[in-house]
C-alpha positions in Angstrom: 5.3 15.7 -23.4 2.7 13.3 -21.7 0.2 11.4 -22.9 -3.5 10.8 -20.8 -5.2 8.2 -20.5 -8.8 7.4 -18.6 -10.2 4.8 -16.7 -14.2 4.6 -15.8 -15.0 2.3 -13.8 -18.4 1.3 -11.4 -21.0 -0.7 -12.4 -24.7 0.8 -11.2 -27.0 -1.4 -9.7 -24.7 -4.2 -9.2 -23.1 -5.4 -5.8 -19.7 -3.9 -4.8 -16.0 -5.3 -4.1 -16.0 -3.0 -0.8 -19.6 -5.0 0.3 -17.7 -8.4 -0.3 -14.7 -7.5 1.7 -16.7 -6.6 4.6 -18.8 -9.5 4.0 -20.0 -11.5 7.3 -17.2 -14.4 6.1 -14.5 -12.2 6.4 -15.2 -10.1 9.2 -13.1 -11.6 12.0 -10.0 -11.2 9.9 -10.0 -8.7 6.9 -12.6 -6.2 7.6 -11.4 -6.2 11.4 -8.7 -4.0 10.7 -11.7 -1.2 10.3 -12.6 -1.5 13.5 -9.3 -2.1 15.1 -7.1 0.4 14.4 -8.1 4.0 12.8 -10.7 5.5 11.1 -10.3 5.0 7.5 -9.9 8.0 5.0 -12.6 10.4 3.5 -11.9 10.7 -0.4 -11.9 13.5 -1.6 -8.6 13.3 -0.9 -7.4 11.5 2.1 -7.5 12.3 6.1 -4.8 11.7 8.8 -4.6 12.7 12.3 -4.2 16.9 11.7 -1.1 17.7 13.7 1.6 15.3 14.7 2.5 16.7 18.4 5.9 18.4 17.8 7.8 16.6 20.7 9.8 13.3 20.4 6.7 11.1 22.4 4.6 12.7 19.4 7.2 11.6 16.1 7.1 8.5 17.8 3.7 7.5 18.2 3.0 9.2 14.6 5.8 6.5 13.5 4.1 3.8 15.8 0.7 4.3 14.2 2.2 4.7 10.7 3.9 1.4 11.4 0.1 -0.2 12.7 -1.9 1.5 10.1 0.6 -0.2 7.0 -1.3 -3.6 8.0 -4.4 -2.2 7.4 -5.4 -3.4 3.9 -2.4 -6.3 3.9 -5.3 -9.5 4.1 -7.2 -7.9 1.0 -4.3 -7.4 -0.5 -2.8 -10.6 0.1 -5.9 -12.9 -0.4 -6.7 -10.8 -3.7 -3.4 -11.4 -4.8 -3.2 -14.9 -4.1 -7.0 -15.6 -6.4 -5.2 -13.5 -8.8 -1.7 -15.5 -9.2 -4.7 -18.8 -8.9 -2.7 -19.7 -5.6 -5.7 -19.7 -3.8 -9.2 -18.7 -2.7 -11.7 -18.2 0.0 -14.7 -20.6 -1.0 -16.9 -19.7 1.9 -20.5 -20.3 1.7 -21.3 -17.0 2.7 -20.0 -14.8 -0.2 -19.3 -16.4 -3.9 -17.7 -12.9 -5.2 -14.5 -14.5 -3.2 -14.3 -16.6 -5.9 -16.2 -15.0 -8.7 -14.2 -11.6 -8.5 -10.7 -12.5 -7.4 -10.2 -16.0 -9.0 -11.6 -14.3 -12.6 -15.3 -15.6 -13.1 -16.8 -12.7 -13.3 -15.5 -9.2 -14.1 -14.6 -7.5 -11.0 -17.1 -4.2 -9.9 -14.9 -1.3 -8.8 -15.2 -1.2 -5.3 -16.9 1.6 -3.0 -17.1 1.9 0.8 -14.8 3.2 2.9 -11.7 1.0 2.8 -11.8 1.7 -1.1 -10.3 -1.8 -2.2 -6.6 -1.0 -1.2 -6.4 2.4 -1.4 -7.7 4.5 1.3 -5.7 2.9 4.2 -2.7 3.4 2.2 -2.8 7.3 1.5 -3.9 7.9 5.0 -0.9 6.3 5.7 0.9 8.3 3.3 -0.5 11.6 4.3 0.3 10.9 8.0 4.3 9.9 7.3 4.3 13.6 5.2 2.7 14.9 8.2 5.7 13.6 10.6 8.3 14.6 8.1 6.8 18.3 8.0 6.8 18.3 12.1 10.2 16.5 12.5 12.3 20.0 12.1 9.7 21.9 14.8 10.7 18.9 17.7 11.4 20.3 21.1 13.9 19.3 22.4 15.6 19.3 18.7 16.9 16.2 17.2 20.6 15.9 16.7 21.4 15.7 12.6 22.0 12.0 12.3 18.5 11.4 14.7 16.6 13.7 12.4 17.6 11.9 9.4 17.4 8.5 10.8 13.9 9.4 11.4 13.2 10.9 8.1 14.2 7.6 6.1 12.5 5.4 7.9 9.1 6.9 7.4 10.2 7.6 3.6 10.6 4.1 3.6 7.0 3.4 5.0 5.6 5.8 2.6 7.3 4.0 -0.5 5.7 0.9 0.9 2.6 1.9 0.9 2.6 3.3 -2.9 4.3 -0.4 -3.5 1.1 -2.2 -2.6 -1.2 0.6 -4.4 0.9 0.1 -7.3 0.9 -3.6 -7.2 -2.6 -4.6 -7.0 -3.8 -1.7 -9.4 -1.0 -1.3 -11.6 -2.0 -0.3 -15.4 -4.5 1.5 -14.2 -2.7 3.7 -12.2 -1.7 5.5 -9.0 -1.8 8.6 -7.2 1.0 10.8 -5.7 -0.1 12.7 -2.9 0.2 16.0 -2.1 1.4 17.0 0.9 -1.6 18.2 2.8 -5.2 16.4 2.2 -6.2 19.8 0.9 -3.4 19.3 -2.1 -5.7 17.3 -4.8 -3.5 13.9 -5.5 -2.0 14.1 -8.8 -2.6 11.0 -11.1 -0.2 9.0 -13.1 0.4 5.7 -15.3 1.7 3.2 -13.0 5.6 3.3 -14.7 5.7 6.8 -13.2 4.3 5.9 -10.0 7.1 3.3 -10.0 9.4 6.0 -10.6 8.7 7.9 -8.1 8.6 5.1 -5.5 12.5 4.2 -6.7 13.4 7.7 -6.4 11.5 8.3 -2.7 13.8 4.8 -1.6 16.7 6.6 -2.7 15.9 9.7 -0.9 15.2 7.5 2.2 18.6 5.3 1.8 20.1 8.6 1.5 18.7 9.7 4.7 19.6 6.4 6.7 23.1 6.5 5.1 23.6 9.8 6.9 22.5 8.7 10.1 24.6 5.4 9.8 25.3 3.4 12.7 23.6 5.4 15.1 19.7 3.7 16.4 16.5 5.5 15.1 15.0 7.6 17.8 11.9 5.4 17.7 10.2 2.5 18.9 10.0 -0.5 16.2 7.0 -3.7 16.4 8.7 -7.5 16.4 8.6 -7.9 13.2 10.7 -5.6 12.0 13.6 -6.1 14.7 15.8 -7.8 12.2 16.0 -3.9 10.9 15.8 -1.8 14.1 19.3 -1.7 15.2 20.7 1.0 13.0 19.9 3.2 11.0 22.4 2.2 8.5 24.2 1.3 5.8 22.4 -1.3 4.4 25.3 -3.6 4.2 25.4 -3.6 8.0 23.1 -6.4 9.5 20.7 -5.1 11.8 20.3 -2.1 9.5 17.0 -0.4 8.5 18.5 1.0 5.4 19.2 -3.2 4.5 15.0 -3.1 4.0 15.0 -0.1 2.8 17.4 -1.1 -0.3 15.5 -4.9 -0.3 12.1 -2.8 -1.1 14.2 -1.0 -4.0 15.4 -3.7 -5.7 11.7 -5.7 -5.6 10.5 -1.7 -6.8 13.5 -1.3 -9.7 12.2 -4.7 -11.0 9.0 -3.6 -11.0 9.4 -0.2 -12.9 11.9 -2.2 -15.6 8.9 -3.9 -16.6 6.3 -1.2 -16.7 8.6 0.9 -18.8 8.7 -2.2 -21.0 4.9 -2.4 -21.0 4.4 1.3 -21.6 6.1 0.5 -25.0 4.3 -2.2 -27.5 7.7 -3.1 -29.3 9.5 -3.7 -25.9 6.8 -5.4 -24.2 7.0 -9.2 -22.9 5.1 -11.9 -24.4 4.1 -15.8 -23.1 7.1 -16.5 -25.9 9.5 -13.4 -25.9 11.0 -11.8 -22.4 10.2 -7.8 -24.1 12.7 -5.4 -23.4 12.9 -4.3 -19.6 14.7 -1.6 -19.2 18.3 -2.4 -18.4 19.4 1.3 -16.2 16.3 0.3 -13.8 17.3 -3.7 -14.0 20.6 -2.8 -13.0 20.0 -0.1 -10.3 17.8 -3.2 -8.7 20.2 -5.3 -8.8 22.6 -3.5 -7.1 20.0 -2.7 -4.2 19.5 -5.9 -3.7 23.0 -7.3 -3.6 23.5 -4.5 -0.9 20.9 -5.4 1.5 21.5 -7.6 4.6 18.7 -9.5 4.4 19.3 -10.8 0.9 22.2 -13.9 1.6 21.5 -17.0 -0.4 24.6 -18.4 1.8 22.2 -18.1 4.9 19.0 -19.9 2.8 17.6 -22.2 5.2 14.0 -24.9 5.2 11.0 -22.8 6.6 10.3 -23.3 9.9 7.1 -25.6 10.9 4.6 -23.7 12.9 4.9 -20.8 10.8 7.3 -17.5 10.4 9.2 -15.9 13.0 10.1 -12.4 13.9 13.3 -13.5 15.1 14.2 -14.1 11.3 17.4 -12.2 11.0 17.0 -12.3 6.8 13.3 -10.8 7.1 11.2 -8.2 8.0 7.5 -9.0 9.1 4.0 -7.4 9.6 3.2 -9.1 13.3 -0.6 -9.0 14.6 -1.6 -9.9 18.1 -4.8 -10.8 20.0 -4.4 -8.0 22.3 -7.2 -5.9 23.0 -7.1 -2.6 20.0 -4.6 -4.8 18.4 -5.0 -6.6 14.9 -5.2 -10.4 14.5 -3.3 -12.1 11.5 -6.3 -11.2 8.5 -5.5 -14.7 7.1 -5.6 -16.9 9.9 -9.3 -15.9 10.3 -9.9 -17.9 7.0 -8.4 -21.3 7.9 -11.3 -23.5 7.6 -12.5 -21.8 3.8 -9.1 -20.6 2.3 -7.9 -23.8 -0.1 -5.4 -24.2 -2.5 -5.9 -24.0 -6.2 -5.8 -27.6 -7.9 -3.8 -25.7 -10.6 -1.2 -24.9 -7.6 -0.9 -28.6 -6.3 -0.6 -29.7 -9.6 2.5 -28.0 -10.1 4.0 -29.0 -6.8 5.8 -31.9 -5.1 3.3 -32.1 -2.6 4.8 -35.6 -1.0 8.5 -34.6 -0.8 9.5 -30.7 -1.0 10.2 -29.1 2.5 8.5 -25.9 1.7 5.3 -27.7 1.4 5.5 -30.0 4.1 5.9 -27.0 6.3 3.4 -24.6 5.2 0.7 -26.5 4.0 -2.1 -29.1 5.6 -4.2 -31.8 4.3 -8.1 -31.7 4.4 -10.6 -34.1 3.7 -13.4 -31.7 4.5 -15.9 -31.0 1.7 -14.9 -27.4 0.0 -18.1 -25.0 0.6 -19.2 -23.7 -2.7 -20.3 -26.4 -4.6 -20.5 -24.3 -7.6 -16.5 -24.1 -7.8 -15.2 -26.5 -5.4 -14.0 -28.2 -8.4 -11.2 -25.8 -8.5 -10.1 -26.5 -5.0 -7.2 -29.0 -3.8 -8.2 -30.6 0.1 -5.1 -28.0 1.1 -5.2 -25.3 3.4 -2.1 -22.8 4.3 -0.9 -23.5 7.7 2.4 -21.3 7.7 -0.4 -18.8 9.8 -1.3 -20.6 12.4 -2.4 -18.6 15.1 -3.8 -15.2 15.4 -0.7 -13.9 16.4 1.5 -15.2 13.1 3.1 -12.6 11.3 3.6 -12.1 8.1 6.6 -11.7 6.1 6.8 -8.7 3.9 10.5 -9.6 2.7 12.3 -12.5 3.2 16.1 -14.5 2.2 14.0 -16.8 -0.2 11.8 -14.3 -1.5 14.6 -11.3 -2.2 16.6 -14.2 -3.7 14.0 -15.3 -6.5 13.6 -11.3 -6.9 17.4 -11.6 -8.0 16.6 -14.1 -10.0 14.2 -12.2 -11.8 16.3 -9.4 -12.3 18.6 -11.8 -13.8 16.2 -12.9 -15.7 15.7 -9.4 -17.3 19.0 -8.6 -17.9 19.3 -12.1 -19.9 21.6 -13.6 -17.3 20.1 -17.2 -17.0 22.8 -19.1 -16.3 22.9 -16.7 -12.6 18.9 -16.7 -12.3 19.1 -20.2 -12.6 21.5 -20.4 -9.9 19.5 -18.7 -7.4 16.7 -20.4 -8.1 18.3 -23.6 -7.5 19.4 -22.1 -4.5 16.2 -21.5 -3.4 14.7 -25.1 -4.7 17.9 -27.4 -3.1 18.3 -25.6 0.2 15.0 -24.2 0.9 12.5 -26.7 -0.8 15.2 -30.1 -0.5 14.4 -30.4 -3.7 16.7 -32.1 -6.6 18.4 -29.2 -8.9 17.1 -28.7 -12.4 18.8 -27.6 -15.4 16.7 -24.7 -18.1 18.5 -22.8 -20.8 16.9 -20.3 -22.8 14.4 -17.3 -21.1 11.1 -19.5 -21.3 12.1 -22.5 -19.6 14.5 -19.8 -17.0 11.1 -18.2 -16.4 8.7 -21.2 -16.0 11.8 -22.4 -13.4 11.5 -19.0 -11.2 7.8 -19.2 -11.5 7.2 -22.7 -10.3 9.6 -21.9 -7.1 7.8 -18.6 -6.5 4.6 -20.3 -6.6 5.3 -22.3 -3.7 7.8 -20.5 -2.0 6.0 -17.2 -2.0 2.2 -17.9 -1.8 -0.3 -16.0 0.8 2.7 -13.7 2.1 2.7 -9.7 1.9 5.0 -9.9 -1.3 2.6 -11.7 -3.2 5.5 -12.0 -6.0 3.5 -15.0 -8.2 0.5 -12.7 -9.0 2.9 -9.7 -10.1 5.1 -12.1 -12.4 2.2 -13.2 -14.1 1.3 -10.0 -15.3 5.0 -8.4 -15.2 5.2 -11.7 -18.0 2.0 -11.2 -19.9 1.0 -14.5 -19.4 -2.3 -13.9 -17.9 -4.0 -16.0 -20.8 -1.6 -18.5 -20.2 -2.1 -19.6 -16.6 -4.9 -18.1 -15.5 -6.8 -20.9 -17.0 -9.1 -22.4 -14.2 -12.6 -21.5 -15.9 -11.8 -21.7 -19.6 -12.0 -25.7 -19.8 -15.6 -25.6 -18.3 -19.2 -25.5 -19.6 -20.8 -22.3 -18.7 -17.6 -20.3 -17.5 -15.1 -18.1 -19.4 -12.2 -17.1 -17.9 -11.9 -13.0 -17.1 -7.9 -13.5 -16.4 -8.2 -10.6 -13.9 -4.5 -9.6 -12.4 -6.0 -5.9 -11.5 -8.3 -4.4 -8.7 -10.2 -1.3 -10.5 -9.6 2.3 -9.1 -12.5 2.7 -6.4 -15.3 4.1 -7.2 -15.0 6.5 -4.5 -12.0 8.1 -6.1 -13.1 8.1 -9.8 -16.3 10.3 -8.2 -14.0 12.6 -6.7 -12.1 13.3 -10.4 -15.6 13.6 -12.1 -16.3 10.3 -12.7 -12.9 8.8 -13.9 -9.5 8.1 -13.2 -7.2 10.5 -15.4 -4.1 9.8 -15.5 -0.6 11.2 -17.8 2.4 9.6 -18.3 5.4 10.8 -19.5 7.7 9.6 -22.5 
């Protein structure tokens, strides 16, 4: 039995998200990746190169390009995020919907244009690794067993990633699962099934890895994920692709714990009450997470000044690069108008904790948009300081609050608390604090995420704000002022482009 449920969204007459994100203001960072990589898809449904070339140069460069197009959307995605976990914004001159739409204003208008608001990059992406995993038995010269699945779960791996960020930045309103041909229309569900299948595709892909164990994966792998490109696995093994593999699984287990609570009123989470995750999915995530490589709360160190590094052996990174056809760092483009929430500074030992001393930079510039530079703190984000800086999409500190979180869930505090302490002593040089009881637990993890996690490709404050219910609760930054009301927005709407393609709305079932 399944139940439907439609969304409608589009607003006629009225600007669009896809026009803001290809605004003049943001044209050098986010909307580059339109022009610098590959032709964005067609919906309906989605379009991909229409043959991978059935030799070992063509799996690679399908797996190259796969690995370039997954940074497509990440500075929409990330900057969204960050306006909707009131981290930060962009409060350029040029274009007020930066603030209006992602910090909650104003009700956000379901974006058109071809980039389609996180979603079309994505499923091209998605249709291209099914189109390498279709051509992967027809390579001449064959692969051996272990190279062929190597292969196979790294770009199941990709795939899941891709239906991660869908999933996170549209969440109750939905996903798609595509088919495996752009012919095959998409099929729609609620976003604790889409979660489900993303767990179960991570398991296929661990499975996969696991087979081809220690042996390298026949392919070539960017910088930033050379912390993962030795072997193919087991995840336990450093140098392991299966260890991100299982660090994405326990971040996704988490995630589908709590939309199978939210699918349910009774089990739900409220600002007072931690709901009722569901425990089999809490506990499969914790046990990916504990076996990944790159999650070691022993090896917790300060963040480096001058930004991230790819040689990070605990993390795996999206790296850009000035290089001619190449993609620049989408945030670094945004320097001079991307400030901190006052909301965020607030909260923060801004003269004394490591983590802020390293990533962030003092201002005394006036904020462009007088309208709402009340709202921003003389801050900027320097962990990205060149157009070259990559960006984590996992890291030690981050997997180690996702523990946390899990703990959380599973209504161990006393262990949450101690990786959060981990995380706030070693990391942030910060003094230990003691919480007992799930709402002071929870307030603990997300003051440490807040600062430890902000503007980076995990975007983990934003999703444990909603994940919490507590929306209402701290996305507050307009409801104390004359004239403004607070839309507490945590979710981009399903483009318009696709709701057009399903006449006119966004469909979706969703089982028990």
């Amino acid at each position: 039995m399944t139940r439907s449920h439609t969304v409608r969204t589009g607003v006629a007459g009225r600007p669009s998200r896809g026009a803001q994100l290809r605004s003049a203001a943001i044209l050098g960072a986010i909307a580059l990746a339109a022009m610098a990589a590959c032709k964005d898809s067609n919906v309906p449904f989605f379009t991909a190169p229409t043959t991978v070339p059935n030799t070992p140069a063509g799996i690679d460069n399908g797996v190259t390009g796969l690995f370039s197009g997954t940074r497509l959307d990440i500075g929409t995605f990330v900057l969204t995020m960050a306006g909707f976990g009131r981290q930060a914004g962009n409060f350029t001159n040029t274009e007020p919907r930066f603030i209006t739409y992602n910090l909650g204003v104003a009700p956000i208008v379901a974006p058109t244009g071809p980039t389609g608001g996180v979603w079309g990059f994505e499923y091209t992406n998605i249709l291209q690794a099914k189109q390498i995993l279709t051509t992967l038995p027809q390579v001449v010269p064959a692969y051996t067993t272990a190279q062929e699945a190597g292969i196979t779960g790294l770009v199941e791996t990709l795939e899941a990633y891709n239906y991660m960020i869908v999933a996170e930045i549209h969440d109750s309103l939905g996903i798609e699962i595509q088919g495996a041909t752009s012919a095959a229309t998409p099929t729609q569900v609620c976003v604790k099934d889409g979660w489900a299948y993303i767990v179960a595709l991570l398991d296929s892909a661990n499975a996969n890895l696991n087979i081809a164990g220690a042996n390298p994966i026949a392919v070539v792998f960017p910088p930033g994920f050379s912390s993962v490109g030795v072997t193919a696995g087991p995840s336990t093994a450093q140098g392991s692709f299966a260890a991100f593999n299982r660090a994405l699984a326990g971040k996704a287990g988490l995630e589908l714990a709590y939309a199978i609570a939210r699918n349910t009123p009774a089990s739900t989470p409220s600002p007072t009450s931690p709901g009722v995750p569901d425990v089999g999915a809490l506990t499969r995530a914790d046990s990916a997470i504990t076996a990944s490589a790159l999650f070691n709360p022993a090896s917790l160190a300060p963040n480096p000044t001058g930004g991230f590094t790819t040689t990070d052996k605990f993390g795996v990174y999206l790296d850009f690069s000035s290089t001619s056809g190449d993609l620049v760092n989408p945030i670094n483009g945004l320097a001079n108008t991307l400030w901190l929430l006052k909301e965020m500074t607030a909260d923060q030992d801004t003269l004394h904790d490591l983590r802020w001393l390293a990533k962030f930079s003092s201002d005394p510039t006036p904020v462009q948009q007088p309208t709402y530079a009340f709202a921003a703190a003389q801050w900027h984000y320097a962990a990205y300081p060149t157009t070259n800086s990559p960006m984590p999409i996992v890291r030690n500190e981050s997997l180690t609050l996702i523990r946390a979180q899990i703990q959380i869930g599973l209504g161990n505090f006393a262990t949450a608390m101690t990786l959060i302490n981990d995380v706030r002593t070693v990391v942030g040089g910060e003094p230990a604090v003691t919480a007992a009881g799930y709402v002071a637990v929870r307030n603990a993890l997300l003051k440490e995420q807040q600062i430890s996690t902000v503007l980076e490709g995990s975007s983990d404050r934003a999703i444990a704000t909603r994940m919490y219910k507590l929306e209402v609760a701290l996305d507050t930054t307009w409801d104390h002022t004359p004239g403004f009301t607070d839309q507490h927005t945590t979710v981009l709407p399903i483009p318009v482009a696709v709701t057009s393609a399903h006449s006119g709305a966004f469909t979706f079932s969703c089982s028990p």
